[in-house]
C-alpha positions as CSV (number, residue, x, y, z in Angstrom):
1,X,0.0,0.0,0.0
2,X,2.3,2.5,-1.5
3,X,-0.5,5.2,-2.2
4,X,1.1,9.0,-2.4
5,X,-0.7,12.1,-0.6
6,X,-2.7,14.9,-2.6
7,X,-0.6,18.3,-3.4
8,X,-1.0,21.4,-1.7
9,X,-2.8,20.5,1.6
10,X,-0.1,18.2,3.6
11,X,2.7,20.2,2.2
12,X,1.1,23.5,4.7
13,X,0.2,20.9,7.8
14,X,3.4,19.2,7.5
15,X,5.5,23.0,7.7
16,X,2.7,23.6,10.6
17,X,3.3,20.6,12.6
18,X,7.3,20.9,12.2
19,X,7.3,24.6,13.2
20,X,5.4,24.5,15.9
21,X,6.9,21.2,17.1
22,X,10.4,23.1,16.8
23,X,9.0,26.2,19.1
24,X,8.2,23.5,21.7
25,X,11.3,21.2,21.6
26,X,13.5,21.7,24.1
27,X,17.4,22.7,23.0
28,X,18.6,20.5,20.9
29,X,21.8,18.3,22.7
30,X,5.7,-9.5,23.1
31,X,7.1,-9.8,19.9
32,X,9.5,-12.9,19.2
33,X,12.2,-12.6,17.8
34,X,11.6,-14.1,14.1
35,X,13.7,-17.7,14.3
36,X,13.6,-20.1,11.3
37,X,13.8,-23.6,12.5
38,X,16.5,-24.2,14.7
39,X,20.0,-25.7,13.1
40,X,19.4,-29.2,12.0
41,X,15.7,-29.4,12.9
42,X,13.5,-30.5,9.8
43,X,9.6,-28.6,9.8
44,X,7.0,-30.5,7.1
45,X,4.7,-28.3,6.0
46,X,1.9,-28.9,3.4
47,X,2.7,-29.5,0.0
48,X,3.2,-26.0,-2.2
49,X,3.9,-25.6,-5.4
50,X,6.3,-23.2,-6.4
51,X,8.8,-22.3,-9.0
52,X,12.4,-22.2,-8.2
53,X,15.4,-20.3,-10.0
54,X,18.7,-22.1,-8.5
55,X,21.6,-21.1,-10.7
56,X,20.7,-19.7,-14.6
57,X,18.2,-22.7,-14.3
58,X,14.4,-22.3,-13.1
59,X,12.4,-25.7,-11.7
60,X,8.8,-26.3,-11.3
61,X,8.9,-28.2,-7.5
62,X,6.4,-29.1,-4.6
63,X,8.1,-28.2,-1.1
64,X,7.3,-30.0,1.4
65,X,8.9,-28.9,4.1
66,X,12.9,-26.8,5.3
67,X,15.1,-26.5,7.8
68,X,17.2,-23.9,8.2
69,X,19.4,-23.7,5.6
70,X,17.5,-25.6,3.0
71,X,13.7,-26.0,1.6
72,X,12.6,-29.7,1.2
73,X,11.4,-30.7,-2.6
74,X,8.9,-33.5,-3.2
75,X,10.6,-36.4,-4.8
76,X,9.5,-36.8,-8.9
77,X,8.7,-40.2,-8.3
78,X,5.7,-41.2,-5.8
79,X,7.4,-42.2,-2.6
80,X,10.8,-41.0,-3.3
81,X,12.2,-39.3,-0.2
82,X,12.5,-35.5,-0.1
83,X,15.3,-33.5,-1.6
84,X,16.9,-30.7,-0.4
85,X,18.1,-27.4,-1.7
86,X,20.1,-25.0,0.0
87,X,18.4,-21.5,0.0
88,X,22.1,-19.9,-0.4
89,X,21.6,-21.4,-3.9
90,X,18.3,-20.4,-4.7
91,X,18.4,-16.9,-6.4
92,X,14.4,-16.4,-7.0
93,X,11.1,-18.1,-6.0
94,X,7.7,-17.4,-7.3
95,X,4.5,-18.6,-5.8
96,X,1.2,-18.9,-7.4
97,X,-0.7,-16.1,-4.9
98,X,-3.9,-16.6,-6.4
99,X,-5.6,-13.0,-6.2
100,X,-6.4,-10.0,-8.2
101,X,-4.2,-7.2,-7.3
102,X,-6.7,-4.8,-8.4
103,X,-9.6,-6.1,-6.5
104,X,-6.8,-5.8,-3.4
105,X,-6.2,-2.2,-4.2
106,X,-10.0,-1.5,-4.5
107,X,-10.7,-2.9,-1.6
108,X,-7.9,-0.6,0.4
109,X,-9.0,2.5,-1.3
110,X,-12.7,1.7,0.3
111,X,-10.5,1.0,3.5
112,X,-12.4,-2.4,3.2
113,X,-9.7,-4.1,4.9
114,X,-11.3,-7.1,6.1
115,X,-12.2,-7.4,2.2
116,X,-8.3,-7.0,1.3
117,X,-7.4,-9.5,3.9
118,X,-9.8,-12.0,2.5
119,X,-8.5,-11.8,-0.7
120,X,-4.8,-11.9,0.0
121,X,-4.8,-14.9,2.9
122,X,-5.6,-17.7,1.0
123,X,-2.9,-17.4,-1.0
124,X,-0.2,-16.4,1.3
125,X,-0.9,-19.1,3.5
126,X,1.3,-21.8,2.4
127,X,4.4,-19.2,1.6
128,X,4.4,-17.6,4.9
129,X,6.8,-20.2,5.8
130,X,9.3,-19.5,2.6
131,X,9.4,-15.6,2.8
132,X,13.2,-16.0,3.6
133,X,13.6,-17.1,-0.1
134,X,15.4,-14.6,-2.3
135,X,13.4,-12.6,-4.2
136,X,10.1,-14.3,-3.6
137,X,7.3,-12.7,-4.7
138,X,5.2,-13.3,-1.6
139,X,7.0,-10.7,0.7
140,X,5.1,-7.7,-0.5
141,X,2.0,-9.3,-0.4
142,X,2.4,-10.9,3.2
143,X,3.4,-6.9,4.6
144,X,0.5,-6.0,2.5
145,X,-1.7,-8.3,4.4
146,X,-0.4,-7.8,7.7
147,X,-0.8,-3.7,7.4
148,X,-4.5,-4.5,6.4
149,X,-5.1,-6.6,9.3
150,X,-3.1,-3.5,11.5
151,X,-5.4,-1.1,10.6
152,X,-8.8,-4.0,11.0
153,X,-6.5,-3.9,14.6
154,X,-7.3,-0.2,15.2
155,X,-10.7,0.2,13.8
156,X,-11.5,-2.6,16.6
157,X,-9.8,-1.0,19.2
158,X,-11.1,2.3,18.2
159,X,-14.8,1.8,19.1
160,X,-14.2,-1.0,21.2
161,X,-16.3,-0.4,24.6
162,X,-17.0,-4.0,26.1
163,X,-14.8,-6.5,26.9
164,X,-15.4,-8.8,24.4
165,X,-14.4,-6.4,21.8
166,X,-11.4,-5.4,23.6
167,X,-10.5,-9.1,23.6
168,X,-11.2,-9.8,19.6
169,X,-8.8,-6.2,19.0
170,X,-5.9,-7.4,21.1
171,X,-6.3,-10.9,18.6
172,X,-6.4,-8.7,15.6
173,X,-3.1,-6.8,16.8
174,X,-1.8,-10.2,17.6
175,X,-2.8,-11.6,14.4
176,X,-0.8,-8.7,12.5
177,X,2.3,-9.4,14.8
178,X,2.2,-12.9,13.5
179,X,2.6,-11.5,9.8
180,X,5.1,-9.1,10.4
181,X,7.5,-11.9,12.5
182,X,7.2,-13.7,8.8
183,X,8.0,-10.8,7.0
184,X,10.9,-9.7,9.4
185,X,12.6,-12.6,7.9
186,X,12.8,-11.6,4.4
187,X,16.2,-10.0,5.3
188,X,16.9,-9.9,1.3
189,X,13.6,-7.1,1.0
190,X,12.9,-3.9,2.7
191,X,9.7,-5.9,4.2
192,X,12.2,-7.1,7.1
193,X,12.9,-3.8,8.3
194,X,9.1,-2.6,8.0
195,X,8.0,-5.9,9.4
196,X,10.1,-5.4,12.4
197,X,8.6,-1.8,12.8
198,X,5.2,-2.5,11.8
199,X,5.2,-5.3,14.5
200,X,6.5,-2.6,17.0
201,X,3.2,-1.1,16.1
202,X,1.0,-3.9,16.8
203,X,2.9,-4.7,20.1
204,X,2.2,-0.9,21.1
205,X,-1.8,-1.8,20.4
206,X,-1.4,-4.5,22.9
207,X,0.4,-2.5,25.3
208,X,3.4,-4.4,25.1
209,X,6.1,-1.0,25.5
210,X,9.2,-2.8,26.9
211,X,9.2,-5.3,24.0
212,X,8.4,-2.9,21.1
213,X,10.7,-0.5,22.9
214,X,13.8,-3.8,22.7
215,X,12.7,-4.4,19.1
216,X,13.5,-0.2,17.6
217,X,16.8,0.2,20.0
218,X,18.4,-2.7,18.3
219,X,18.0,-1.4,14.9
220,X,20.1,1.4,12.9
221,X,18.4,4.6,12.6
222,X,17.3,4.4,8.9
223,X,18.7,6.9,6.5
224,X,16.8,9.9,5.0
225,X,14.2,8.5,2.0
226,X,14.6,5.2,3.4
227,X,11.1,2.9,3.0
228,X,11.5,2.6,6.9
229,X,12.6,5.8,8.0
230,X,8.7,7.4,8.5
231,X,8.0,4.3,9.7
232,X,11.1,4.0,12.4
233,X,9.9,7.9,13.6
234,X,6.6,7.4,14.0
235,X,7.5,4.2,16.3
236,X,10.2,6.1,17.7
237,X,6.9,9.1,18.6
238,X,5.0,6.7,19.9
239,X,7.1,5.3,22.8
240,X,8.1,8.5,23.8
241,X,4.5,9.7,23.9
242,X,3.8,6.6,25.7
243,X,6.4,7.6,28.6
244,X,5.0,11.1,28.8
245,X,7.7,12.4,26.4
246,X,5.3,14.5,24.8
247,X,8.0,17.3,23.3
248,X,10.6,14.4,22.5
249,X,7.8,12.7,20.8
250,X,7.3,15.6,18.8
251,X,10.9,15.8,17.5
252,X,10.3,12.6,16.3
253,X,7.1,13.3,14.6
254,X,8.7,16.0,12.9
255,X,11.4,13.8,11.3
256,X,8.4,11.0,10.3
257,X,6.2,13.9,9.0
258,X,8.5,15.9,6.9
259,X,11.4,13.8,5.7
260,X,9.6,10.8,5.0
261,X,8.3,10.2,1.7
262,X,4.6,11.0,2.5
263,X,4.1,7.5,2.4
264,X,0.3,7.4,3.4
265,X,0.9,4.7,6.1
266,X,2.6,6.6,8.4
267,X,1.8,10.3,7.3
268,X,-1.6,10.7,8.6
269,X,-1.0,8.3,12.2
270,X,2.3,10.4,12.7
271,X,-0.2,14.2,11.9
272,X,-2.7,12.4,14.8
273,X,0.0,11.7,17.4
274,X,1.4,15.2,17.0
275,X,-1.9,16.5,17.7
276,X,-2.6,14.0,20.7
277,X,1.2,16.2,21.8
278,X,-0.2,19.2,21.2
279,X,-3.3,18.3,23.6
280,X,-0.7,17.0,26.2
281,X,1.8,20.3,26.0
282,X,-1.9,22.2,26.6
283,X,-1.7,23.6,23.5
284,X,-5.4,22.6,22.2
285,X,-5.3,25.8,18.8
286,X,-2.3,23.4,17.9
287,X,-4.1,20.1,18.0
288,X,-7.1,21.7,16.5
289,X,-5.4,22.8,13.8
290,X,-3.6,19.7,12.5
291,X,-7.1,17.5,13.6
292,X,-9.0,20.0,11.4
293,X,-6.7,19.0,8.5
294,X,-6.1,15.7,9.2
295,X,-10.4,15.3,8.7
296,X,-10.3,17.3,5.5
297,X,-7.5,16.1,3.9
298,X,-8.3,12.2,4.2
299,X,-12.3,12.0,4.5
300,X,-14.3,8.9,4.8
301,X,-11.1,7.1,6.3
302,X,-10.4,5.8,10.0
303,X,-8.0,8.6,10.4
304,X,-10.6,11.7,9.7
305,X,-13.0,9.4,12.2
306,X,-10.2,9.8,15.0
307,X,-9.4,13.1,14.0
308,X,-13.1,14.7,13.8
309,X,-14.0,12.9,17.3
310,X,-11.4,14.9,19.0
311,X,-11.8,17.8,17.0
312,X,-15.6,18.0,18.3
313,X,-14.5,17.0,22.2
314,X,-11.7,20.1,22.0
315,X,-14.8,22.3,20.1
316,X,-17.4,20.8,23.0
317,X,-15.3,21.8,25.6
318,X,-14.7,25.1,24.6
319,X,-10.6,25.5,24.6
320,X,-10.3,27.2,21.6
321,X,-13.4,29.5,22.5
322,X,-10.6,32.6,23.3
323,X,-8.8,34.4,20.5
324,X,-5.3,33.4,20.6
325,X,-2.2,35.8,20.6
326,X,-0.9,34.5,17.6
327,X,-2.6,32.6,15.3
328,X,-1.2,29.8,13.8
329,X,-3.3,30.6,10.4
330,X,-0.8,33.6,10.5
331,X,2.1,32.6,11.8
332,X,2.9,29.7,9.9
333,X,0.2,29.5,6.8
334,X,-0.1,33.4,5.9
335,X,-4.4,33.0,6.2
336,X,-6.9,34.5,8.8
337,X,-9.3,32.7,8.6
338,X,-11.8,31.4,11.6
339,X,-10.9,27.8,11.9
340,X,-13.4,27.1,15.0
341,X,-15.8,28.2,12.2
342,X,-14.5,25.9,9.5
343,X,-13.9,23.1,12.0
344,X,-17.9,23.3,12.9
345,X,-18.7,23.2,9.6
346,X,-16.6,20.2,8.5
347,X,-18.2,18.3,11.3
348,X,-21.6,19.1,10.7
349,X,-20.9,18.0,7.0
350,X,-19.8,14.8,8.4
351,X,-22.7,14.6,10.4
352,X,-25.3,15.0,7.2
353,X,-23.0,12.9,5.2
354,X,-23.0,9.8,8.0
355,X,-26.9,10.2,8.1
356,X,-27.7,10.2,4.0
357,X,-25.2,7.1,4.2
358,X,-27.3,5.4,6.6
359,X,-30.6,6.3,5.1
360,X,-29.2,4.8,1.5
361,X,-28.1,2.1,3.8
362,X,-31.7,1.2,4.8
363,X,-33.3,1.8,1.7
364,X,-30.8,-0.6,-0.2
365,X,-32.1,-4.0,-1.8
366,X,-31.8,-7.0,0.0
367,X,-29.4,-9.1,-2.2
368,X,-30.3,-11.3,-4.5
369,X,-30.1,-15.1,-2.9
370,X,-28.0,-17.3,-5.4
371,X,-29.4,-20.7,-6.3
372,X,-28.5,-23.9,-4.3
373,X,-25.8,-25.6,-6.0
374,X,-26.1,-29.0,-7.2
């Protein structure tokens, strides 16, 4: 899910966030650890078919099982024992996934992510257990899966008011974790890195600090335009907001927000925890602000949910009621405009929107029931 942001409007929130985040900061001065089976221990697994490149050569083969250092290849004659091949020889494997990409990147767009996941698993099931191969071609798609099932994680938690939906959001986040531990071993990819991360994530959901806080101080600070580095800050943010680091956790933000590639996975979480900071450092214009954007800029998305429920508490409780000394609007984004206005407005929008959804919603035709198969 490699989907870029819109033009103009995160370029003047991201310069908002940063500057303000600067005037703040002070001067400047679980998960298991993914293990493939253990040396000289030999794991059957289903049969999957797979094609294998090993040298300049490619082989259509049914593995059947691995150990460490080697994958396990159905013999070509029926009861012929297993053949290995060492996976230092191996220099591509391709799986037959069995989905439509496009009905995958429909599905995220509608932020259907229980549809996404449902596509993608069956497929994926059987190579989970091969995403150490070089160059597979299930890597991506496993990440891809296991961010889908982070955000299904969220949405859970989000509304989640009785215990048993507490319960079926910590198995979500658990779930996810799984994923990411697979993908963390595709050392060959980028999907290790943001598997480790992204599992730092789902240990946060869980509450699990001390281990996602292990997993991040044993990695290298990715460089700048790195696929990990937004991801790295915005982990890096969210155990420090987690400790009551709230300005440190905003130095961090700063580097996720605005020298990352405004990858839309961690662009819009890292704009929300900056303005959870901003309610923390009592500085609700600031948090208004950014949640104001954060609503307009991705509507009809979990993240505009999240951000227009604390933009109507902070409006509903009356802390931006005063005039302020000096406007943000002015300072940093050269407008004067009335944004307890424009924030009303927005959520009364929402408001209409949410009720002609459920009235359509109502009115809708039953489906069609399909005919008994034979």
């Amino acid at each position: 899910m490699k989907t870029r942001l819109p033009g103009g409007g995160w370029r003047r929130l991201a310069c908002g966030v940063a500057l303000a985040a600067l005037a703040l900061a002070r001067p400047c001065a679980g998960q298991d650890e993914p293990r493939p089976p253990a040396e000289g221990e030999t794991v059957r697994l289903p049969p999957l078919k797979a094609r294998l490149w090993v040298g300049k050569e490619s082989r259509d083969v049914t593995l059947v099982g691995r150990t460490d250092l080697s994958v396990l290849v159905a013999g070509g004659v029926e009861g012929a024992p297993a053949a290995k091949i060492r996976i230092a020889q191996i220099a591509r494997a391709q799986f037959d996934l069995g989905y439509d990409p496009g009905e995958v990147a429909k599905a995220e767009r509608r932020s259907d992510w229980g549809g996404a996941i449902r596509l993608l698993q069956p497929g994926l099931k059987g190579p989970m257990a091969y995403l150490d191969l070089p160059d597979n071609n299930a890597a991506e798609a496993a990440l891809d899966m296991g961010t889908c099932m982070l955000r299904a994680a969220h949405r859970t938690a989000r509304t989640a008011t009785k215990p048993e939906e507490q319960a079926q959001a910590r198995r979500q986040y658990e779930a996810a974790a799984e994923v990411f531990t697979a993908c963390a071993r595709a050392e060959w990819s980028r999907v290790a890195q943001l598997g480790v991360l992204k599992g730092c994530r789902c240990l946060l959901g869980i509450n699990k600090v001390k281990t996602a806080q292990y997993h991040v101080n044993r990695m290298s600070e990715p460089a700048p335009g790195d696929a990990a580095y937004g991801h790295y800050w915005l982990v890096r943010a969210e155990l420090a907001h987690r400790a009551g680091q709230f300005r440190e956790a905003l130095d961090a933000v700063v580097k996720s927000v605005c020298f990352e590639n405004k990858d839309i996975e961690t662009f819009p979480d890292a704009l929300l925890l900056s303005a959870r900071c901003y309610e923390e450092t009592l500085d609700p214009y600031r948090a208004r602000d950014v949640y104001f954007e954060v609503a307009s800029i991705f509507p009809r998305t979990d993240w505009a949910d999240d951000a227009a429920d604390r933009l109507q508490a902070i409006l509903d409780a009356g802390k931006t009621r005063g005039k302020e000394v000096s406007p943000i609007e002015n300072v940093f984004f050269g407008m004067n405009e009335d944004i307890n206005k424009l924030a009303a407005e927005l959520l009364r929008k929402r408001r209409e929107a949410a009720k002609t959804d459920d009235e359509a919603e109502k009115e809708a035709p039953p489906p069609k029931e399909k005919p008994p198969e034979e």
